[in-house]
N, C-alpha and C positions, 0 to 999 in steps of 0.2 A: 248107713250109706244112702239111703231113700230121703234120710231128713236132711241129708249134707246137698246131695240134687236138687233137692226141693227149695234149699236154701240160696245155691248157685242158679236157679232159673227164674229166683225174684232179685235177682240184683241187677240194677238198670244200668243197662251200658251206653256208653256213648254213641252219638248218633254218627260218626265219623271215624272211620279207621285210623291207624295210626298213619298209612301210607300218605291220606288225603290229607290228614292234619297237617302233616309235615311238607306236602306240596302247595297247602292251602289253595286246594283245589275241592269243588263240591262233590261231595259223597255219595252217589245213590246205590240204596242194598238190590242185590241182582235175589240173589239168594238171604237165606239169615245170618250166616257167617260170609257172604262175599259178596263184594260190590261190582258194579260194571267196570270201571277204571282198573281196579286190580285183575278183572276175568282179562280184560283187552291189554291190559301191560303183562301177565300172567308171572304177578307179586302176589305174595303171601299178604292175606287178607286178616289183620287181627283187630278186634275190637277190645278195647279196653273197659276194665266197668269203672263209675264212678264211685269217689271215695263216699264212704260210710259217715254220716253224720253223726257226730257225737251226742249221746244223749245226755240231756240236764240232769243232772243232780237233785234231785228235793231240797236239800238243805243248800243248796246256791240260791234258789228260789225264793228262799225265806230270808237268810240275809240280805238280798236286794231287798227284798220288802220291806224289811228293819229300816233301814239306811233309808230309803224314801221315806218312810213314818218319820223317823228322826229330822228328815229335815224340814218334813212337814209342818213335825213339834216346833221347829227351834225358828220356822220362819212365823208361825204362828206369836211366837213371841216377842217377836221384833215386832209385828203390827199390834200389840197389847202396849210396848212400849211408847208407839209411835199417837197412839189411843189416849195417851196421860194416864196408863194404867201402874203405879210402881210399884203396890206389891204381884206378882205374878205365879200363881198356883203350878204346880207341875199336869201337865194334861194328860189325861190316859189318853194311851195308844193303841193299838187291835191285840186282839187275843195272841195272835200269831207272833206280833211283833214285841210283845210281853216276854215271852216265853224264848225268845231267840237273843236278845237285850237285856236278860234280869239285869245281869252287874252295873250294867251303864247307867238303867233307867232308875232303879232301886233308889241310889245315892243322890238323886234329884229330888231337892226339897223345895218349901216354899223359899224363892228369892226377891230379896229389895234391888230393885233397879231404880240408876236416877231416869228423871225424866226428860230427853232432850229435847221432847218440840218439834220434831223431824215431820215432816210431809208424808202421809199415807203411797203419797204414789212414786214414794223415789226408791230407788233400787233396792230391797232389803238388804244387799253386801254392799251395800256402799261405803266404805271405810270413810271418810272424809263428813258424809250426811250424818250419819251414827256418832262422832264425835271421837272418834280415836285419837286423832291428835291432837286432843285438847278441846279442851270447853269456849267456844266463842266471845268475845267480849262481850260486855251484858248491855242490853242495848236502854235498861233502865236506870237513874242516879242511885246509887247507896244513901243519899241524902234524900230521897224525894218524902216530901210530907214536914219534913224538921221546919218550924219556923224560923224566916228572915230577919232582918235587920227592923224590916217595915211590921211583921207580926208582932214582934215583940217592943214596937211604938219607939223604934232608936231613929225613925226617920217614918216620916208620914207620908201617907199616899199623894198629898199634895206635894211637898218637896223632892219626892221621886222623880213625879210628872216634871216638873222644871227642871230636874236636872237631867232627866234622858232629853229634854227639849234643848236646853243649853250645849249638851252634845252633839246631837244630830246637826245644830245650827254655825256650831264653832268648832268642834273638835274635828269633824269629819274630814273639812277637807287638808289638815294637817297630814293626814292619816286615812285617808281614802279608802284602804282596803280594808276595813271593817262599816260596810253602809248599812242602816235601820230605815225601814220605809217609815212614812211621814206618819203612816194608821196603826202603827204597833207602840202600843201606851205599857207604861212600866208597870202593870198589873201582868198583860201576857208576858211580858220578857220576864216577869219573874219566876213565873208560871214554866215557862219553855225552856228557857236558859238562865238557871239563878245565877251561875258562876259568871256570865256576861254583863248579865245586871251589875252585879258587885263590883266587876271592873270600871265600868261606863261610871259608877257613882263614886268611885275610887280615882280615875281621873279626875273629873270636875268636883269635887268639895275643894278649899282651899285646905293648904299645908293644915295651918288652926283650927280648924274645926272639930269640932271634941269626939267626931267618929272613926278619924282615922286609924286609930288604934285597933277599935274593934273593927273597920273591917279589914287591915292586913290580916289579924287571925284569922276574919271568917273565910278570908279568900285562900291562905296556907291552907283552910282542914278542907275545903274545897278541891284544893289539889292532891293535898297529900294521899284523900281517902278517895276520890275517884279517880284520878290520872293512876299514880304511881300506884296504890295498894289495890282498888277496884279494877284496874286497867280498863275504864272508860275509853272511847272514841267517838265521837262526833264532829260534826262543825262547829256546833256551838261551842263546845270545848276550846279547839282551834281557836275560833275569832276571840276569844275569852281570851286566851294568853297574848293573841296579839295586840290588843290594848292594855295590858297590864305591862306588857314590855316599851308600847310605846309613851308609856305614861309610867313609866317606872320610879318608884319616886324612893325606895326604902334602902339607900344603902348600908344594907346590915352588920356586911362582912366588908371586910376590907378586899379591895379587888372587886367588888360587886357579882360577890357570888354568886347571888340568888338571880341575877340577871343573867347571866351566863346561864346558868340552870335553865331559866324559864324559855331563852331562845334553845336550848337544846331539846325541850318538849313540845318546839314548836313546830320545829324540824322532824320529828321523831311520828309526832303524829299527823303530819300530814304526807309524811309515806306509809306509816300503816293505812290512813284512807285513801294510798292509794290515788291523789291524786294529781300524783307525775305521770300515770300510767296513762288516766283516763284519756277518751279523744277529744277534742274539742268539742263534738258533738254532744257529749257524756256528762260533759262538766259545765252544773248551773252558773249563774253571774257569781252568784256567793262563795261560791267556792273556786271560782276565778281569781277572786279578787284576796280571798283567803290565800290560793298558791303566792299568788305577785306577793302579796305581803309577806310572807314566810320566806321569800326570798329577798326581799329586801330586806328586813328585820336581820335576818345570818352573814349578809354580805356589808349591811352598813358597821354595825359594833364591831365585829373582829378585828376589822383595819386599827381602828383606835387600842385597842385593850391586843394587840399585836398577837393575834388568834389567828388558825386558818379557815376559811369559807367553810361553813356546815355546807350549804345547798347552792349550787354552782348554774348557771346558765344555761340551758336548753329548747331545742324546738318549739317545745310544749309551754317556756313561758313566754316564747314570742309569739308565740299563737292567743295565747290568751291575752299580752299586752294589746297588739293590732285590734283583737274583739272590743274592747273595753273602751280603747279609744272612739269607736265608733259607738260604744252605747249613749241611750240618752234617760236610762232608768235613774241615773244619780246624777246631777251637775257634779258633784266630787268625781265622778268616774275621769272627766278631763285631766287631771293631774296624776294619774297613775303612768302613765306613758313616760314624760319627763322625772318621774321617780325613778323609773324602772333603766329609764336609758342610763340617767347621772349617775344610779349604780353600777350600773354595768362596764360603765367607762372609766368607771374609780378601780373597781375590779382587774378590770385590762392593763391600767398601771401599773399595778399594785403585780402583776404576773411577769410584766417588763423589767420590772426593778429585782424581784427576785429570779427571772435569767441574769441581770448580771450580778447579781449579790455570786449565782451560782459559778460564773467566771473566774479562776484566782489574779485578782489584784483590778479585774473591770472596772472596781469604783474610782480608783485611781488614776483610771487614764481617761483624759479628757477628750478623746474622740469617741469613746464609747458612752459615755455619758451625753456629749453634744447629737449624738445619733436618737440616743433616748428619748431625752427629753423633745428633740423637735419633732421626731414621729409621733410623742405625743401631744405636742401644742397642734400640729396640724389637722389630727382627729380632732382638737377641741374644736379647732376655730369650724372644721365642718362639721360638728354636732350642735356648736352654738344657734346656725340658723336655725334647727329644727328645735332647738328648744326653746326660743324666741320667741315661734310662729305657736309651740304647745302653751306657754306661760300666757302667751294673752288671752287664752280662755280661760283663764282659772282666776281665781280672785283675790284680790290683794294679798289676804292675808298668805296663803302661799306663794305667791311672787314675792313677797320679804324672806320667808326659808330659803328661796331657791337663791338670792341676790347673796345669801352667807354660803351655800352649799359649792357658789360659782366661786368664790374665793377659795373654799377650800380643796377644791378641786387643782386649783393653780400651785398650793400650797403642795400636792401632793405629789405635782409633777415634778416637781424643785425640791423634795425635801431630801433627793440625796446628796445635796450639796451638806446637810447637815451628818450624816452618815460617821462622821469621826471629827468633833471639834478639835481634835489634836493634832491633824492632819503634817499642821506644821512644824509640830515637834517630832513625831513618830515617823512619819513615812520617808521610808528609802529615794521614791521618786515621787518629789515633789509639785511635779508640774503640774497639776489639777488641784493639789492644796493652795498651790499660792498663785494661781493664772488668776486673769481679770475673769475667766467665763465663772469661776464660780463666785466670785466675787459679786458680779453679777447674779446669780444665783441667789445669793443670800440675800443681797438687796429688792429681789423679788418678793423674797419670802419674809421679810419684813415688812415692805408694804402693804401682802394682799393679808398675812396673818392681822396687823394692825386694823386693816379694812372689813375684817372679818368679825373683830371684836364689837367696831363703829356698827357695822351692819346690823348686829344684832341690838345695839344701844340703839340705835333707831327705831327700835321697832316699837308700835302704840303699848303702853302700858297694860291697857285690857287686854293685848291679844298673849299676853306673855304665857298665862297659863295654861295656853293650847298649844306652844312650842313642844315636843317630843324630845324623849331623851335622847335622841338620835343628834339634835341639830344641838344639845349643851354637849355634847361628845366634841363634835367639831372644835363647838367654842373652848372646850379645855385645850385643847388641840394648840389653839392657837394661842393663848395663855402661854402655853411652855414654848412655842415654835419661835417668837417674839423674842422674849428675851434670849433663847438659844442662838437666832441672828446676830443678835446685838455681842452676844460674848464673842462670835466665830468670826466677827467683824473686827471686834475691837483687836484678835487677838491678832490677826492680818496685821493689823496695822503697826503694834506692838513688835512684831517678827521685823516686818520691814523698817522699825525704828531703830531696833537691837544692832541689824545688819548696816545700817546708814553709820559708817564712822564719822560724819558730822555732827553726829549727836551727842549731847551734851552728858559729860561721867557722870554718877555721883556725887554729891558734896562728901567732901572729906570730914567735914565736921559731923557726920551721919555716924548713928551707935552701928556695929556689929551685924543688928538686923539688917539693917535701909543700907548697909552695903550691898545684901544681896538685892534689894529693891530695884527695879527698873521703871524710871520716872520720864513719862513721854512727853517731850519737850515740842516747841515750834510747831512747823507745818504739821506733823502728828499728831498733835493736840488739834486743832484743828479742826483734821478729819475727825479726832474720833467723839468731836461734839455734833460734830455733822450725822453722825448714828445718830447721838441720844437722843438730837433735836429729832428727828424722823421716826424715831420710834417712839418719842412721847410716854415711854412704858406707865410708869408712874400716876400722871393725868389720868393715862384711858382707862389702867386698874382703878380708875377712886372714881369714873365714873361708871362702868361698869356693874362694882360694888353699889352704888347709890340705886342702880338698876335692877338687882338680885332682894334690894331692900324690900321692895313690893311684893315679893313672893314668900315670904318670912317674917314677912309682919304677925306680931300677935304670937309668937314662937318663944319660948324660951331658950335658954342656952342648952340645954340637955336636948329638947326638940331640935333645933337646929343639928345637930349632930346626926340626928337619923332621917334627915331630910336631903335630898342633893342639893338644893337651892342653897339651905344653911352649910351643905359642906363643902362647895365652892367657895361661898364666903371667909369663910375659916382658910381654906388654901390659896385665897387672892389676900389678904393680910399677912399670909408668912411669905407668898411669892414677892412681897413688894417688899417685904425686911430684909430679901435676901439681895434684892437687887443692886441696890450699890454699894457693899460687899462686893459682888463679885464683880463690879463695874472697878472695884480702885484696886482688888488683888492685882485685875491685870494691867491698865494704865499706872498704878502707882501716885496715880492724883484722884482725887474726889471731885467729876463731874456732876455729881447727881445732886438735884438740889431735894427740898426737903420730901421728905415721903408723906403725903397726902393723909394715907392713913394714918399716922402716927398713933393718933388718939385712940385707935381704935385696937380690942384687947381680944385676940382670938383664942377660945379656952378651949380645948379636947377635954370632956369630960369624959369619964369611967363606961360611959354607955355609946358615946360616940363609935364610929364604927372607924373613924380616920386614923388606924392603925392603932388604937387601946393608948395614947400614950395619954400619962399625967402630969405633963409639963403644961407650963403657961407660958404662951409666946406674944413678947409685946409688941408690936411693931414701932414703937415709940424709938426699938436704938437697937440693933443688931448685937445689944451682948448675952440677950437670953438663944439669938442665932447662933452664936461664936460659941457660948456655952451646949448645945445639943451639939455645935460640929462637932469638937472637943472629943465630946463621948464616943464620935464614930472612931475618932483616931486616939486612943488611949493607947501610950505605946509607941506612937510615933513620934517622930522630930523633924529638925528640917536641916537640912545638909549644909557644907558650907555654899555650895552651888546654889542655894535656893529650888533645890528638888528635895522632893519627902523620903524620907530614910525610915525604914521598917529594921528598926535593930535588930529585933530579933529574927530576923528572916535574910537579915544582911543584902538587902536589894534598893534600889534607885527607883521611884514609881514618876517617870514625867511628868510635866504639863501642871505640876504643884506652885502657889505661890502663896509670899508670905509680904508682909509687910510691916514696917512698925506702929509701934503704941500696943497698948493693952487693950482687953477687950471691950473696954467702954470704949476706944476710940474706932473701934472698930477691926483693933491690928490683931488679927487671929488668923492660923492657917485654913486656906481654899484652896482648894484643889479641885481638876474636873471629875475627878469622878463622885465627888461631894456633891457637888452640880448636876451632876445628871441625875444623882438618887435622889437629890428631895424635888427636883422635876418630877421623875418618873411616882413620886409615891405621893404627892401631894395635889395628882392633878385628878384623883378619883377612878382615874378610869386606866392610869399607866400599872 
């Protein structure tokens, strides 16, 4: 009882009764059980004691202890990591924390850790610093140390020198967004960026030169083992691929695979570096001018090789165009402005044309087409001053690109008049197929593709080798645009003959074939010599050809084949054996006079990349043409209509024509979609 009191009169009560608590009013003790407030309200006075504190446990004690040693140990190890320490002993811990831990600690051996290089002073939980999500790109080459081209004596330090000089002096300003200052000699660029190097001397040797060989490999294992398997990133990588694309020269694969490829590693890594992100402020000249390239390189090719835009138009590269304009580090810096705008306005077309592609039947109607195209002659005619006033800073040699790039630019505005050469045969509503506006249309697109070809045949001999594969894209461009005028003209005029009941029958004395044959007689004839004279197809291919000559000199026929130069050549010899062929299936008379190249014998050999084939196409007489058409149509016939009959499928395929004679005289079936595929697959880049 005495120890229960003695226990009840140390327990501390609160300084406040319950009455004052709850009035929260201030408490003063009158007596030891009673306060003044309760005496003068005369309330029962009670004091509450305070609760009992829980006392610690010993053994809670210890495992906190544990748990801070432990993470004592474990942060200790992460700064042994951070040290370049990778093997890592287990560390005793206190007696205490031994003993409360056996099972945990016990099982801790020695461990190999890798080494990540991590900063002593960054967070020890830093998940991202430590590397959990992956090992960072390796900021060193997988190749660094392996000797060059130049070590191994396949190219001397002197001829290095000259030819990064020849670069810097000529190629640059083709290609302005890869610039080298004046003091950097091909010793450091080999040193800094091998895989730049390799490019730079990969554009300038000529086609013949006995190293080409070796350096496409050296430049494949170059990518293969640090882009793609190493997953390298840097700049120099970057500018590296962008001269290898703009100087593309190996069509390997048919469709120019490897080009395609190389712009999609261009694109690929200059968002991993990230710099679309940067702010203007952040991002040096080089890598300025590395963004504008990577953006032009993905928006010029796709248009041709009918791809969509990798890297699309943004703040950030008009920020960076505006800057560049005003620098005065490179004379080349001048010409990236007028690069950048002429793409971007090709782009803009090219967005226009596919809303009405997306319209069902907009190509058709000729008010929506008239609305098209003048909205966009109107942006030209006012982008033309300002690229007027950019071109006269730049120097000749680019003012001849831009004088083809302006043509093709016109070409592109008008090319959807080309949209369905059959217009006049297939389409339900006619009135866009057969009005004068696209008629017009086409007569545009004759002239500026023709002007396009000229444009480029103008250009000084020496400068040819600095041309980019960017601006022979155009030129195939126009190669196939050309003669696709000339058919969708001729066949106008053909329609309108057919329908003119003054026109003259058939001869009766005509075999079976040449009944079905339709022979444009009088004013029709005529016009449709007024095409061929204005298109001059023929001529301008055998000069052109005479032009491609200089860059394929010293090449064999196997070499040619793996070359673009030589494999143009090869598809301007069979475009010209096709041409009038398809000039008399559809008039029914032989306008075309003799074919320039005749003489001239274009072989695909086994290594060639222009589709693997083993025929021999002579341009001497379109019956080795008559004969590969043949092949496509094994099967087929021709109706009594003079439309193509697919027996076995029992269907009509329009817009087919036939003609007589045998195939020496040229009388074999044509038809458009025959026409449009050895277009599309002979022009390299369709």
């Amino acid at each position: 009882m005495n120890e229960r009191s003695e226990i009840h009169r140390n327990r501390v009560k609160r300084r406040a009764c319950v009455t004052c608590t709850k009035a929260k009013s201030k408490c003063e003790p009158r007596t030891e059980n009673l306060c003044r407030r309760c005496a003068r309200l005369g309330k029962q006075c009670v004091y509450l004691d305070l609760p009992e504190r829980k006392r610690k446990r010993q053994d809670e004690d210890g495992r906190v202890d544990a748990l801070e040693s432990r993470i004592e140990e474990l942060t200790a190890q992460l700064r042994a990591i951070r040290s370049g320490q990778n093997t890592i002993p287990t560390s005793s811990v206190s007696h205490h924390s031994t003993t409360t831990t056996t099972n945990s600690s016990s099982s801790l051996q020695e461990t190999t850790l890798p080494d990540l290089n991590a900063d002593e002073t960054t967070d020890p939980l830093d998940a991202e610093s430590d590397g959990y999500h992956g090992r960072p790109p390796p900021t060193t080459s997988i190749l660094e140390g392996i000797p060059d081209i130049v070590d191994r004596n396949f190219l001397t330090s002197t001829e290095a020198e000259t030819l990064l000089s020849r670069f810097k002096s000529s190629f640059v300003p083709n290609f302005p967004f890869v610039a080298l200052p004046a003091s950097q000699n091909a010793h450091h660029l080999r040193q800094h960026e091998p895989l730049l190097f390799l490019a730079v001397v990969s554009a300038v040797v000529p086609s013949a030169h006995p190293i080409r060989k070796l350096l496409a490999d050296e430049i494949m294992q170059h990518i293969t083992s640090r882009v793609v398997a190493g997953s390298e990133r840097n700049l120099g990588l970057l500018r590296a691929l962008l001269v290898l694309c703009a100087w593309y020269r190996y069509p390997a694969q048919r469709g120019n695979v490897q080009l395609v490829l190389l712009l999609d590693l261009c694109v690929t890594m200059a968002y991993d570096l990230g710099l679309h992100r940067k702010r203007r402020g952040e991002l040096t000249m080089d890598e300025q001018r590395a963004l504008l390239g990577t953006y032009w390189v993905s928006a010029s090719l796709p248009r041709v090789i009918n791809r969509p835009t990798a890297m699309t138009r943004s703040r950030r590269i008009d920020e960076c165009c505006d800057n560049l304009a005003c620098s005065t580090e490179y004379p080349s810096d001048r010409c990236i402005r007028p690069m950048i705008l002429t793409q971007s306005f090709l782009c803009s077309v090219d967005a226009s044309l596919k809303g009405l592609e997306d319209e069902d039947g907009a190509l058709q109607q000729e008010s929506f087409i008239r609305l098209m195209v003048g909205a966009n002659l109107r942006q030209l005619g006012t982008l033309k001053g300002t690229l007027d006033e950019e071109l006269a800073k730049c120097p000749d040699s680019t003012a001849n690109i831009f004088r083809c790039t302006k043509h093709y630019i016109n070409m592109a505005i008008r090319d959807t008049a080309l949209t369905d050469e059959s217009l006049t045969r297939q389409s339900s509503d006619p009135s866009f197929a057969t009005s004068p506006y696209r008629t017009s249309l086409l007569w545009h697109l004759l002239r500026h593709s023709k002007a396009l070809i000229n444009a480029y045949i103008s250009i000084p001999d020496a400068q040819l080798p600095h041309i980019t594969v960017f601006t022979l894209a155009q030129l195939c461009a126009a190669l196939v645009i050309l003669p696709r005028s000339v058919s969708a003209l001729l066949k106008l005029i053909a329609s309108n003959h057919a329908n003119n009941p003054t026109s003259s029958p058939p001869s009766s004395s005509s075999s079976s074939s040449s009944a079905n044959q339709l022979k444009i007689r009088g004013d029709g004839l005529s016009e449709a010599q007024a095409v061929l004279d204005e298109a001059d197809y023929l001529p301008v291919v055998a000069r052109l050809y005479d032009k491609f000559s200089i860059l394929v000199e010293g090449l064999s026929a196997q070499e040619k084949g793996l070359d673009v130069a030589g494999t143009l050549c090869y598809h301007m010899g069979i475009l010209a054996s096709w041409y009038a062929p398809r000039v008399k299936a559809i008039l029914g008379v032989d306008l075309v006079g003799r074919n320039p190249l005749a003489g001239v014998v274009t072989r695909s050999s086994p290594a060639a990349p222009a589709g693997g084939r083993d025929h021999v196409v002579t341009a001497a007489g379109p019956a080795a043409a008559a004969e590969m058409t043949m092949q496509h149509v094994a099967g087929l016939d021709v109706g009594g209509g003079g439309e193509l009959v697919d027996e076995q499928r029992g269907y009509y395929v329009p817009g087919a024509y036939s003609y007589a004679g045998g195939a020496e005289d040229g009388g074999y079936l044509f038809n458009d979609e025959m026409w449009s595929s050895m277009l599309s697959n002979l022009t390299g880049f369709g």
